[in-house]
PLY file of the C-alpha trace (Angstrom):
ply
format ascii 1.0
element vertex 64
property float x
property float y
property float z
element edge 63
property int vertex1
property int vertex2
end_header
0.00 0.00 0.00
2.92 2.45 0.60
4.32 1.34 -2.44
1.20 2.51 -4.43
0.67 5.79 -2.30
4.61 7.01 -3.14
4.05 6.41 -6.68
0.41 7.51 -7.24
2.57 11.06 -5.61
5.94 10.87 -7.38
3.85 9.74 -11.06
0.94 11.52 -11.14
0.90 14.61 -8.41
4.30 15.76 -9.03
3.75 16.43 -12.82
0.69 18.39 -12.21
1.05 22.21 -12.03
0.04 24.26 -8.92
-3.19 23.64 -8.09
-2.73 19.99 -8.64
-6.53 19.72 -8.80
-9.61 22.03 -9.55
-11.58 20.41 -7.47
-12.80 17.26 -5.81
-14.81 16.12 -8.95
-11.37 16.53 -10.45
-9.34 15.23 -7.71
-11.29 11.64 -7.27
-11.64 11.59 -10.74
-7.24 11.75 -11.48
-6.88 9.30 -8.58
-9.33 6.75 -9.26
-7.60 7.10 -13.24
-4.61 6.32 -11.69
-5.39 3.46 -9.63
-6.78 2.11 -12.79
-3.50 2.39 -14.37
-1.51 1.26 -11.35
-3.72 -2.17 -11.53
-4.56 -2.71 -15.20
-1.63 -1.34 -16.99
2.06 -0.89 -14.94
4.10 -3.60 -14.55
5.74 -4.36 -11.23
8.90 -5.85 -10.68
7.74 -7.37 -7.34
5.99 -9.87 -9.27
7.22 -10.60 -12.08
6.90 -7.70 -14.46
3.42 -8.39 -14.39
0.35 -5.97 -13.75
-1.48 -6.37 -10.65
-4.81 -7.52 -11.98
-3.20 -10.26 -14.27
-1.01 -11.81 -11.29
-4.42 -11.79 -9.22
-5.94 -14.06 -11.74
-3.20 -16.11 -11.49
-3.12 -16.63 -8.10
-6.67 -17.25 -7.83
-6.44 -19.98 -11.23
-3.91 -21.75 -9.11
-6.07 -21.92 -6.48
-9.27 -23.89 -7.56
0 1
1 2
2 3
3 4
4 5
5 6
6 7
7 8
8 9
9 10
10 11
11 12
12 13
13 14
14 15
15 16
16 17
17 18
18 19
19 20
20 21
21 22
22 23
23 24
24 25
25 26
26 27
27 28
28 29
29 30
30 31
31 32
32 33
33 34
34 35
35 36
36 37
37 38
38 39
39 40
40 41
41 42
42 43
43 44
44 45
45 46
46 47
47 48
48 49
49 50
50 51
51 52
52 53
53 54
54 55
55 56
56 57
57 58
58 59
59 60
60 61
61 62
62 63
């Protein structure tokens, strides 16, 4: 989780201009993008070079 909070600020707030956000529409809206990316679309190293939601399935084929 602290993984995904220091890069959601290092990828996606640190780029932004001052005021990061015009409002909260605007605000939830940019996060809740990013999460999507973080998940469906960047590859992590911890696992693989893999994204999140692929790994998950995975895990959960190897399961049953």
């Amino acid at each position: 989780a602290e993984s995904l909070w220091s890069r959601l600020k290092t990828e996606l707030l640190e780029l932004r201009e001052w005021p990061v956000f015009t409002d909260l529409v605007d605000a939830q809206a940019s996060v809740a993008d990013y999460f999507d990316y973080y998940n469906h679309k960047r590859r992590h190293s911890s696992i693989g070079y893999l994204k999140p939601y692929l790994f998950h399935h995975q895990q959960l084929a190897n399961i049953t």
